[in-house]
LUMGU-324171 format. One record per residue (C-alpha): residue number from 1; residue in one letter; x, y, z. Coordinates in Angstrom, 3 decimals. Last residue first. Example, Ala and Ser with C-alpha at 12.3 -4.5 7.8 and 13.67 -1.06 7.14 Angstrom:
{num: 2 | residu: S | X: 13.670 | Y: -1.060 | Z: 7.140}
{num: 1 | residu: A | X: 12.300 | Y: -4.500 | Z: 7.800}
END
This chain:
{num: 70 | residu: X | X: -103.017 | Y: -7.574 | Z: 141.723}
{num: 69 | residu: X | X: -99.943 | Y: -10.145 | Z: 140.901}
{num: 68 | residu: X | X: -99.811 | Y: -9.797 | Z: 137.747}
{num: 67 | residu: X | X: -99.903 | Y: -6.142 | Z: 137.921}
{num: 66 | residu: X | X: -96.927 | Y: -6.514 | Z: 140.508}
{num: 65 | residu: X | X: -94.953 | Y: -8.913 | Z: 137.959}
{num: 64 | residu: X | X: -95.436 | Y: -6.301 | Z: 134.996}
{num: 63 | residu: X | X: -94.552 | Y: -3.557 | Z: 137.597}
{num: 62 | residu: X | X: -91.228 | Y: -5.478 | Z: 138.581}
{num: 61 | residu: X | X: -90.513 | Y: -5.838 | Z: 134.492}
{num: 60 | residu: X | X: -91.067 | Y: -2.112 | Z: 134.372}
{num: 59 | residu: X | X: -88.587 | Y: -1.529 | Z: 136.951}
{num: 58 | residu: X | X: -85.955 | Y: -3.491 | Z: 135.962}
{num: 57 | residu: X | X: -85.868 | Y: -2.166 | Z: 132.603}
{num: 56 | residu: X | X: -85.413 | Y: 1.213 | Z: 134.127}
{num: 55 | residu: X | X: -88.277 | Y: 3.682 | Z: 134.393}
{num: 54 | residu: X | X: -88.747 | Y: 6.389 | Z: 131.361}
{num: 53 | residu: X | X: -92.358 | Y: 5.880 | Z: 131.350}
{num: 52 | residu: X | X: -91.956 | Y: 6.324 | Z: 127.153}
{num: 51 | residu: X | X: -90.283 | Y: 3.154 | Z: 126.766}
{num: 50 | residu: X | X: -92.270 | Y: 1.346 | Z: 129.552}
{num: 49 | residu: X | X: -95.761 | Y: 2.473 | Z: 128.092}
{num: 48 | residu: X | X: -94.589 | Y: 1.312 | Z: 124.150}
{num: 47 | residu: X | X: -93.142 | Y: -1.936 | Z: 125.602}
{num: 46 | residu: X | X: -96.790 | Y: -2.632 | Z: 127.106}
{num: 45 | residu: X | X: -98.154 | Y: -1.583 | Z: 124.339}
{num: 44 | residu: X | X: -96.369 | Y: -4.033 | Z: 122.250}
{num: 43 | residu: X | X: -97.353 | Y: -7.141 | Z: 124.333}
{num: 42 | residu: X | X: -100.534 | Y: -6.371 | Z: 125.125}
{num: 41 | residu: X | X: -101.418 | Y: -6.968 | Z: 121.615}
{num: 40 | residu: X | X: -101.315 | Y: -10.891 | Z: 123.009}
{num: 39 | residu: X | X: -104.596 | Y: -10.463 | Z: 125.325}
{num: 38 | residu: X | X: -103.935 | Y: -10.743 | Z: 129.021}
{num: 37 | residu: X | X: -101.409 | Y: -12.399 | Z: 131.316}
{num: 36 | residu: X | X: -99.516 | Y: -14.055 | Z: 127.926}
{num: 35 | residu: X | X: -99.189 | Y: -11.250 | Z: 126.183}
{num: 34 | residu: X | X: -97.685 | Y: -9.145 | Z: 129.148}
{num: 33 | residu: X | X: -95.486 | Y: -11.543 | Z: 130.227}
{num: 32 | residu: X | X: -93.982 | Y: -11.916 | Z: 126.924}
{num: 31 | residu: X | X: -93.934 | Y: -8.813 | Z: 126.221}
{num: 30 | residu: X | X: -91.919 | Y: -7.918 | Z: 129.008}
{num: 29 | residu: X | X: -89.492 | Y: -11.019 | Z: 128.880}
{num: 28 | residu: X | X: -89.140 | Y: -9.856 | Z: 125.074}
{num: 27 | residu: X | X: -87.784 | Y: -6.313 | Z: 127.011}
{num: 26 | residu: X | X: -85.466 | Y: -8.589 | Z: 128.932}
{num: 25 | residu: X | X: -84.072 | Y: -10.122 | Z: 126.502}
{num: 24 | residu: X | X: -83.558 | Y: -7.515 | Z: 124.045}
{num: 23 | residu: X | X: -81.898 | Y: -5.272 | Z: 127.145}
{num: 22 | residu: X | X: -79.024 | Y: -8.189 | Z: 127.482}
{num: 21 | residu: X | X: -79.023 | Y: -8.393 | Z: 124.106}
{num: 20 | residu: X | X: -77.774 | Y: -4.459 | Z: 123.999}
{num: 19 | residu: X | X: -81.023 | Y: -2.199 | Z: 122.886}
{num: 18 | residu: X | X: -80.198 | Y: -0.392 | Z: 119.699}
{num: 17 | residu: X | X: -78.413 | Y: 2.917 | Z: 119.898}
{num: 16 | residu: X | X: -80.972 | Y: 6.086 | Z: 119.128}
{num: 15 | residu: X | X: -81.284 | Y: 8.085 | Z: 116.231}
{num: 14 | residu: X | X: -85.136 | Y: 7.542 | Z: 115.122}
{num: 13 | residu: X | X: -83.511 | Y: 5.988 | Z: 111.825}
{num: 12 | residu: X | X: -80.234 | Y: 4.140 | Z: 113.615}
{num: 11 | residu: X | X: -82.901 | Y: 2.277 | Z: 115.977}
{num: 10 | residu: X | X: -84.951 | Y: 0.956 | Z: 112.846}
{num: 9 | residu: X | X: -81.902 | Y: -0.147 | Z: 111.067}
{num: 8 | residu: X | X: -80.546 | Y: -1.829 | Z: 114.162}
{num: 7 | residu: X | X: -83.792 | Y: -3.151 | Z: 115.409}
{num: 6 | residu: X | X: -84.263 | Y: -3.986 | Z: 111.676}
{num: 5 | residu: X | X: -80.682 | Y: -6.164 | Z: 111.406}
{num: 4 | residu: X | X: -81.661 | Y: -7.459 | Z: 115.139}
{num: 3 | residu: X | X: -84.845 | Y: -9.342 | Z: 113.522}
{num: 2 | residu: X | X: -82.793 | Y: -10.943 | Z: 110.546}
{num: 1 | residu: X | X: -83.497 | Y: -9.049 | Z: 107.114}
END
């Protein structure tokens, strides 16, 4: 199973859409940054905190950048 066949799978089971590429991108942007500023299981908490924050995917990835910054 290719990575966007379980987002899809995984997606269709809590009964949401999967994100578009566009979204995918950005949200590997997020762990990225994330894992490479601190420890690497950053990375999925941070994409756990901006999922259930509710901000845009612009906004988390500004917050990642400000906490970078800090």
């Amino acid at each position: 199973m290719t990575r966007d066949e379980w987002i899809e799978a995984f997606a269709r089971e809590l009964g949401v859409e999967p994100p578009t590429l566009e979204e995918a991108e950005k949200l590997l942007a997020l762990a990225g940054t994330a894992a490479h500023s601190s420890e690497r299981t950053a990375a999925p908490l941070a994409c756990w905190i901006a999922g259930v924050a509710g901000a845009s995917i612009e906004d988390f990835l500004a917050a990642a950048e400000r906490v970078n910054a800090g």
